[in-house]
C-alpha positions in Angstrom: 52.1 -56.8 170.3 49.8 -58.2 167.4 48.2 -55.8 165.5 45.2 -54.2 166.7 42.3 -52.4 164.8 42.8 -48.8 165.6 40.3 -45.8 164.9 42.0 -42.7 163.9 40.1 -39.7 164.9 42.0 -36.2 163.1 41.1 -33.2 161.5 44.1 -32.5 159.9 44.3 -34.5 156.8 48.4 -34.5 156.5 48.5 -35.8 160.1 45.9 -38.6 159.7 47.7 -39.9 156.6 51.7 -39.6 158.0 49.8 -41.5 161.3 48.0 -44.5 159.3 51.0 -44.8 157.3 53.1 -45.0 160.9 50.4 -47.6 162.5 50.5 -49.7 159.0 54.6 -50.2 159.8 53.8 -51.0 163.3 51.7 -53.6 161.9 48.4 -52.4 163.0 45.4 -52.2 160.9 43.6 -48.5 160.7 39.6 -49.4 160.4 39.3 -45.9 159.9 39.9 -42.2 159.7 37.6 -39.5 160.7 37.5 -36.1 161.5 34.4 -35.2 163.9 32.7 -36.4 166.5 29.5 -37.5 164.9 31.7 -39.3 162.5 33.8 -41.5 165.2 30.7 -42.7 167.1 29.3 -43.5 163.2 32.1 -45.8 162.9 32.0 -47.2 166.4 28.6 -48.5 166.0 29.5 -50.1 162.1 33.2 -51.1 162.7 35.1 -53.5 165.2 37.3 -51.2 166.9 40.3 -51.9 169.8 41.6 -48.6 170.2 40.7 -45.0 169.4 43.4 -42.2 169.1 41.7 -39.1 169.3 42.7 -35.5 168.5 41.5 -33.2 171.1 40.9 -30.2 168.8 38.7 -31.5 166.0 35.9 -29.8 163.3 32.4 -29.4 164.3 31.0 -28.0 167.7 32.4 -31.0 169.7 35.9 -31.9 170.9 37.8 -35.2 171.6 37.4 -34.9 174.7 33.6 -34.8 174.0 34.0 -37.7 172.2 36.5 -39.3 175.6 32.9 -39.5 177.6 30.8 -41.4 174.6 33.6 -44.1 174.2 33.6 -44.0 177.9 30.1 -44.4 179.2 28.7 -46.5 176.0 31.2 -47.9 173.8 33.9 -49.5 176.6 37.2 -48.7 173.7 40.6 -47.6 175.4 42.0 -44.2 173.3 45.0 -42.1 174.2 44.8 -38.4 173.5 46.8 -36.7 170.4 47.2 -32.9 170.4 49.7 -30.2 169.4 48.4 -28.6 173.0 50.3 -29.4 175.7 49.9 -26.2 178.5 48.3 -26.9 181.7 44.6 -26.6 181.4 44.4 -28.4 178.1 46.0 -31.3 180.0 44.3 -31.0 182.7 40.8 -31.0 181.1 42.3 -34.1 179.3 43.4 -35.7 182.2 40.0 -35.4 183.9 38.7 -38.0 181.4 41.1 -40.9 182.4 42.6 -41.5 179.5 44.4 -44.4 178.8 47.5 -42.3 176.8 48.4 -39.0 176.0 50.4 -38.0 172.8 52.0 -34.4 172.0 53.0 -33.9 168.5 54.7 -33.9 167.1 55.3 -37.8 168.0 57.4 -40.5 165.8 56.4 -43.8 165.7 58.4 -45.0 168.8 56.2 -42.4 171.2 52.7 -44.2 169.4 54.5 -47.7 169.7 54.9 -47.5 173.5 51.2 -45.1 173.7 49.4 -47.8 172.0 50.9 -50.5 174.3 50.4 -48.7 177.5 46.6 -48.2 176.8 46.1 -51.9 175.6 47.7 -53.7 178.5 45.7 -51.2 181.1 42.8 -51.7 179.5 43.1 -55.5 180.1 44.1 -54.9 183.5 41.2 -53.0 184.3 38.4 -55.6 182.0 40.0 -58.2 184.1 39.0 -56.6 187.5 36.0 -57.8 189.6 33.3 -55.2 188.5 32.5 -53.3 191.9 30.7 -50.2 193.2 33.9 -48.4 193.8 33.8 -47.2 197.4 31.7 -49.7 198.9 33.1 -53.2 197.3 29.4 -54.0 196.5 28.4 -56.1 193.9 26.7 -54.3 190.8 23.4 -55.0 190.2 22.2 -52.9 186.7 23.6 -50.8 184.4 22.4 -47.1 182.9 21.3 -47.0 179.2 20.5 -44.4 176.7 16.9 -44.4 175.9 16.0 -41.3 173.4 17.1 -38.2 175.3 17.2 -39.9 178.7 19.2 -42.2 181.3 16.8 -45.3 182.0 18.8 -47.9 184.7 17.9 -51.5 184.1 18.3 -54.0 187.1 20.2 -57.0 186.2 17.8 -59.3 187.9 14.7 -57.7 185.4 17.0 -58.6 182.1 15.8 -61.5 180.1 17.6 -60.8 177.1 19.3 -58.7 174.7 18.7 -58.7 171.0 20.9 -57.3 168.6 18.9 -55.3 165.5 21.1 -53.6 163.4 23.1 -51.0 165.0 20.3 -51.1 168.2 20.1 -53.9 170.8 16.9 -54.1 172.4 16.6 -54.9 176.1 13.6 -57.3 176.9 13.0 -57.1 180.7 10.3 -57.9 182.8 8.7 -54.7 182.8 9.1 -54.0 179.3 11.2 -53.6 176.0 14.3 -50.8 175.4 16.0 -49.7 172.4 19.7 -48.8 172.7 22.1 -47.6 169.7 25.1 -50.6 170.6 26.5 -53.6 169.8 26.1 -56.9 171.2 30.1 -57.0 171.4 30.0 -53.5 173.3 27.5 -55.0 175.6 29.5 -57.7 176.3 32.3 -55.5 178.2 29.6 -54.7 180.9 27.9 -57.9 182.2 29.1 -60.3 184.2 29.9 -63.0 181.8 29.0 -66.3 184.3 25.3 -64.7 184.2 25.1 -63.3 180.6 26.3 -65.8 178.2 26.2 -64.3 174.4 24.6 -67.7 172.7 23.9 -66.7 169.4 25.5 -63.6 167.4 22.2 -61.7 168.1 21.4 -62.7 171.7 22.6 -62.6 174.9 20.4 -64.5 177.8 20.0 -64.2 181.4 21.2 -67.7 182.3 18.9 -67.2 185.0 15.8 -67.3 183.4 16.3 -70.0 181.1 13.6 -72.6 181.4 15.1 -75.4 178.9 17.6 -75.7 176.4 17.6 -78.3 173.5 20.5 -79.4 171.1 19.3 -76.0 168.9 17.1 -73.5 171.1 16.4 -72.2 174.4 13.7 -71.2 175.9 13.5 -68.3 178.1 10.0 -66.4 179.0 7.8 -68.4 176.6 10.6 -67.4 174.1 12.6 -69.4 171.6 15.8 -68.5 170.8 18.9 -70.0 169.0 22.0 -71.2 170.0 24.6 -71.4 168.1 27.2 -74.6 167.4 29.8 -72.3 168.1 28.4 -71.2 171.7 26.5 -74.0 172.9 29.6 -75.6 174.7 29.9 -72.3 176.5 26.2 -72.2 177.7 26.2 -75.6 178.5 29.4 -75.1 181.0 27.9 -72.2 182.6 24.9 -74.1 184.0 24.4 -76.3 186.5 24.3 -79.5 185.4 23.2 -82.7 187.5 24.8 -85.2 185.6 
């Protein structure tokens, strides 16, 4: 497996360092090491990040397996539990989470090898699945987003847009405008990608609502927005196209 860019979340600084040094031979590359919470979803929002092994028991108020529902529900990374805990409700607290790995240490660099590619080829499996309402087999039609302190759904069908600002994207819809702490590369993971098409580094466009498209720009709700060189092949066969 080619290396892969691997958040370490630890408190105990002898661990973190004997495990980057570990993930170095294996030939993957260690974005960074943290040792709280706050601090992982910090470096999720600045950092590209493929996989996140996180330490159950960590400093501040919050645990891994706090942090196991934020990269779940917002941030789309695969991580495989680490801990020196390994009796039955720990685990199955753990487990609850769906992890994609769990590691008991002490663990040698064979046990993170085959953890590490375990959690990467599920995780492809499952990005590669048709994106269903499990139970029914219905078609999804919006997604939930953090607005402030609340849950806000947007519908699919009311998305014209999304523009990347900083470490917020900004969801321009029919009804109105919503700030999200993301990435436009997070985002990505959760549309479909024949209806969202990422045309620019900052936008991603309802193909549905485009109203004309030049060798530069679209224009989508009275808006102009660029296309890149780099992504206007992949617009242009994601459209219908009489020719």
């Amino acid at each position: 497996m080619s290396g892969i860019r691997i958040l370490v979340v630890e408190d105990d600084e002898n661990i973190a360092e004997t495990l980057s040094d570990m993930l170095d031979m294996l030939g993957h590359q260690v974005v960074e090491v943290v040792n709280s919470v706050d601090a992982a979803l910090e470096a999720l929002n600045s950092k590209e990040v493929d996989l996140a092994l996180v330490d159950i028991q960590l400093s501040g108020h919050k645990s891994g397996i706090d942090l196991a529902k934020e990269l779940t529900m917002y941030h789309n990374i695969p991580y495989v539990f680490t801990s020196a805990f390994a009796d039955s409700d720990i685990i199955k607290e753990a487990s609850e989470q769906n992890p994609y790995g769990y590691l008991v240490k002490p663990y040698g660099r064979k046990d993170i090898n085959a953890a590490i590619e375990v959690a990467i080829s599920n995780f492809k499996k499952k990005a590669g699945s048709p994106r269903e309402v499990s139970g029914g087999g219905t078609k999804e039609t919006g997604l939930f987003v953090r607005v402030d302190s609340k849950l806000v759904r947007l519908n699919y069908d009311d998305i014209l847009f999304v523009e990347a600002k900083g470490d917020y994207i900004i969801f321009r819809t029919e009804s109105g405008d919503y700030i999200v702490h993301s990435t436009i590369k997070n985002l990505e993971n959760y549309l479909d990608p024949s209806r969202f098409i990422k045309v620019h580094r900052s936008y991603i466009v309802n193909i549905e609502k485009v109203v004309d498209i030049d060798d530069s720009n679209l224009v989508l709700n009275d808006k102009i927005i660029p296309v890149s060189r780099r992504q206007r092949a992949h617009l242009l066969s994601n459209i219908k196209l009489l020719r």
